[in-house]
NUKEFI-967749 format. One line per 10 residues: for each residue z, x negated, y of C-alpha. Coordinates in Angstrom, 2 decimals. Layout:
N
Z X Y; ...
This chain:
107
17.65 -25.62 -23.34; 14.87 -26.93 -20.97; 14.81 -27.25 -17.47; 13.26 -23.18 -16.80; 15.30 -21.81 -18.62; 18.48 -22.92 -16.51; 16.01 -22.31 -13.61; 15.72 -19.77 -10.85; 12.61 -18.23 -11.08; 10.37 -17.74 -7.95
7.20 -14.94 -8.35; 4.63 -15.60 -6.11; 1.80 -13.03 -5.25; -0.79 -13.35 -2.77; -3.43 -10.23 -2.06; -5.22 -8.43 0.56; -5.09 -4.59 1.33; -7.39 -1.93 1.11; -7.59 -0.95 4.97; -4.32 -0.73 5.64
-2.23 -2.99 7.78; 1.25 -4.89 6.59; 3.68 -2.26 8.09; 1.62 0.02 6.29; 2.23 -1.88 3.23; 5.72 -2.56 4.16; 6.64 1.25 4.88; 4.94 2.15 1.65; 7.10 -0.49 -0.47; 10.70 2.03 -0.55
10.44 3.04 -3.90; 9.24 -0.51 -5.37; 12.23 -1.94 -3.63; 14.49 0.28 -4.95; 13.42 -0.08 -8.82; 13.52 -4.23 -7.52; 16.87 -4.07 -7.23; 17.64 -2.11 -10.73; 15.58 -5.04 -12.22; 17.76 -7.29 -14.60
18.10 -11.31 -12.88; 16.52 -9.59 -8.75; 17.83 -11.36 -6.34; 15.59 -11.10 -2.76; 12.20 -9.76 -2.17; 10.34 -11.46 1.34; 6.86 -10.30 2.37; 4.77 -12.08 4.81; 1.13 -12.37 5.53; -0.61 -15.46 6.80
-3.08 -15.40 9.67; -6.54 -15.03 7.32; -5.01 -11.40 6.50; -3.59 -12.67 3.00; -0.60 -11.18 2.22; 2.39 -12.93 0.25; 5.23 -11.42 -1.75; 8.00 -13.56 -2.74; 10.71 -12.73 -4.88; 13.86 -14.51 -6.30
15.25 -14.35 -9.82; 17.71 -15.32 -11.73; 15.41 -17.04 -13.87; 11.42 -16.89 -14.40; 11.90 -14.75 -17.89; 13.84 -12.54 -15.50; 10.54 -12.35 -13.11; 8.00 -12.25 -15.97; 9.61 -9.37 -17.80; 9.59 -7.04 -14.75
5.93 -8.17 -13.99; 5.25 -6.60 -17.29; 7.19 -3.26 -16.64; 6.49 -2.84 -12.62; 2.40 -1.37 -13.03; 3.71 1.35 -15.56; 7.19 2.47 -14.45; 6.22 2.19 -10.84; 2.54 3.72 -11.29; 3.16 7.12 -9.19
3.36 4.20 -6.03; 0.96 4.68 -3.34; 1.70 0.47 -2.77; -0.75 0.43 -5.72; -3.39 1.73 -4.08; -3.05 0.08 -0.93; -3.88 -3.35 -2.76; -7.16 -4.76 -3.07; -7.12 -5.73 -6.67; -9.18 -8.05 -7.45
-7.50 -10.85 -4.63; -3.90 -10.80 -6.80; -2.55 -14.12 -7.58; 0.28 -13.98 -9.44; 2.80 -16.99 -10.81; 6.47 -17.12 -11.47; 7.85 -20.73 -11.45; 10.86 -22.11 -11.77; 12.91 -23.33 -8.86; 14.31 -26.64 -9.27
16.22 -27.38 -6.12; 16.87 -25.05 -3.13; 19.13 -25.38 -0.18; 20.59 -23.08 2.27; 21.62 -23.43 5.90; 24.71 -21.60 6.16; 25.63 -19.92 9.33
């Protein structure tokens, strides 16, 4: 077995919107959390955007087949969305790699 397969996976996407502001996008993201979390391998979901207006979606998985398997699924079986429209296209990046080492502070 090779190291991403044993691997958390870690999807990446960076976009801008289409006029609308983060909490916008935020508000709007309900329903794409909730099929998330019925995803096989979901773990956490973090959204930020960085100060040029770019925005950034992270999300943890079990592994990156995990995260590249519900890429493939998310446009159709989440199309009624309005988070779809509120993207500007053409600025997705999208990777999943694997996550080799992580560490958590525990409180």
């Amino acid at each position: 077995m090779n190291k991403k397969s044993k691997s958390l996976g870690m999807e990446i996407t960076t976009f801008r919107l289409n006029g609308h502001t983060y909490q916008e996008f935020i508000k709007a993201n309900h329903d794409i959390d909730e099929w998330l979390c019925r995803q096989p391998g979901f773990q956490s979901r973090y959204i930020a955007e960085d100060d040029g207006g770019v925005i950034v979606d992270v999300l943890i998985w079990n592994s990156v087949a995990d995260g590249t398997k519900a890429m493939h699924k998310i446009i159709t079986e989440t199309r009624d969305s309005k988070v779809h429209d509120m993207i500007d296209h053409g600025t997705v990046v999208w990777k999943c790699i694997p996550i080799y080492r992580s560490y958590k502070l525990d409180n």
